[in-house]
MIGU-932512 format. One record per residue (C-alpha): x, y, z; residue in three letters; residue number from 0. Coordinates in Angstrom, 3 decimals. Layout:
<sites>
SITE       c1       c2       c3   r   k
SITE        X        Y        Z ALA NUM
...
</sites>
This chain:
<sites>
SITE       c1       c2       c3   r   k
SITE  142.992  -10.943  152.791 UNK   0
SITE  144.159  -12.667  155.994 UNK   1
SITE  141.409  -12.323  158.709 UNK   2
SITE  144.093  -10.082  160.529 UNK   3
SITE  143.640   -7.644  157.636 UNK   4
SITE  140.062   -7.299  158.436 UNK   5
SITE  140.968   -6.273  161.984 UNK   6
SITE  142.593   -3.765  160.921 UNK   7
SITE  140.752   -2.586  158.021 UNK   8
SITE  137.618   -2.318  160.728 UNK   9
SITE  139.914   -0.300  163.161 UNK  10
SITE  141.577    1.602  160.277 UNK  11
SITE  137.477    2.851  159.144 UNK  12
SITE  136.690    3.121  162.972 UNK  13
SITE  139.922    5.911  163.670 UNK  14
SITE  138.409    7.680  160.336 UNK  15
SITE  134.671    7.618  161.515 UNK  16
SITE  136.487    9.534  164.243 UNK  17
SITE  138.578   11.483  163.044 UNK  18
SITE  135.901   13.033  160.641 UNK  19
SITE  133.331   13.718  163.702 UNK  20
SITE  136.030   15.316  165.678 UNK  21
SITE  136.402   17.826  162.486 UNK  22
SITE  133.062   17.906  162.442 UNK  23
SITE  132.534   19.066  165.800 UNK  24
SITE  135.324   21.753  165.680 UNK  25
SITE  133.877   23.235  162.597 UNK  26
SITE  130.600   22.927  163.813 UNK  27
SITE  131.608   24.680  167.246 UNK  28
SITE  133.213   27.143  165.126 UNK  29
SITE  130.213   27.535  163.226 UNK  30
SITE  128.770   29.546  166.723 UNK  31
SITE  131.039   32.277  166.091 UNK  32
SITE  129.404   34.949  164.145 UNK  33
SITE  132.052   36.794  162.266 UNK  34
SITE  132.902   33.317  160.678 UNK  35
SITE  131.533   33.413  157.390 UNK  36
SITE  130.984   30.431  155.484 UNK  37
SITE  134.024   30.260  152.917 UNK  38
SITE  135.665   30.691  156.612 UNK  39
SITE  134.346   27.676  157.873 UNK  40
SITE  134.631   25.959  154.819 UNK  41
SITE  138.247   26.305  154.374 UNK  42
SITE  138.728   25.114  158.269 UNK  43
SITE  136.992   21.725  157.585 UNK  44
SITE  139.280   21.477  154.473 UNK  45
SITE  142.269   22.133  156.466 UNK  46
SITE  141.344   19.370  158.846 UNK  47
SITE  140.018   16.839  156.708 UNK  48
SITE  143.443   17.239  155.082 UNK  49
SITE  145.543   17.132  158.568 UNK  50
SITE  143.284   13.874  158.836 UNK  51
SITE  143.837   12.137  155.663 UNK  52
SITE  147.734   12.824  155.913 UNK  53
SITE  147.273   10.873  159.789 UNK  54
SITE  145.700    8.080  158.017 UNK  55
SITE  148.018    7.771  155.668 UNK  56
SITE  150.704    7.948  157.940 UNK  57
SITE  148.553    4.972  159.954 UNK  58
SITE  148.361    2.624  157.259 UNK  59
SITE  152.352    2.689  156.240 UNK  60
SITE  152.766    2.143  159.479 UNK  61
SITE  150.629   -0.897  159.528 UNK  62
SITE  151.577   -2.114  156.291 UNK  63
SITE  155.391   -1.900  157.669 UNK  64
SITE  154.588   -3.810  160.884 UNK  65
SITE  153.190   -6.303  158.739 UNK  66
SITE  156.269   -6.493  156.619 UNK  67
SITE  158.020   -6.901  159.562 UNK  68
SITE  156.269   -9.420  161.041 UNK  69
SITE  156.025  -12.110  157.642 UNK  70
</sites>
């Protein structure tokens, strides 16, 4: 792998690190709420762990095209 590709593998892992604390955090603050039960708050994270995962993967294509582009 070029050492560009480790650049943005690093910042590709760092933008999911995020990502997944950020759902995290909304579940969690969720989580207060006390008619939520917990296949509630279950299906919630799923939700945005999938939202998440379809971002990344719209993030990488885009990456892997710019890098297309650019050789």
């Amino acid at each position: 792998m070029p050492w560009y590709g480790w650049l943005i593998w690093g910042a590709v892992q760092a933008a999911l690190i995020i990502w997944v604390s950020a759902a995290v955090r909304r579940v969690t603050g969720a989580a207060e709420k006390p008619e939520a039960s917990g296949s509630e708050k279950l299906l919630a994270l799923y939700r945005q762990i999938e939202e998440m995962l379809d971002s990344f993967e719209e993030f990488v294509g885009e990456t892997h095209e710019r890098l297309d582009e650019r050789r």
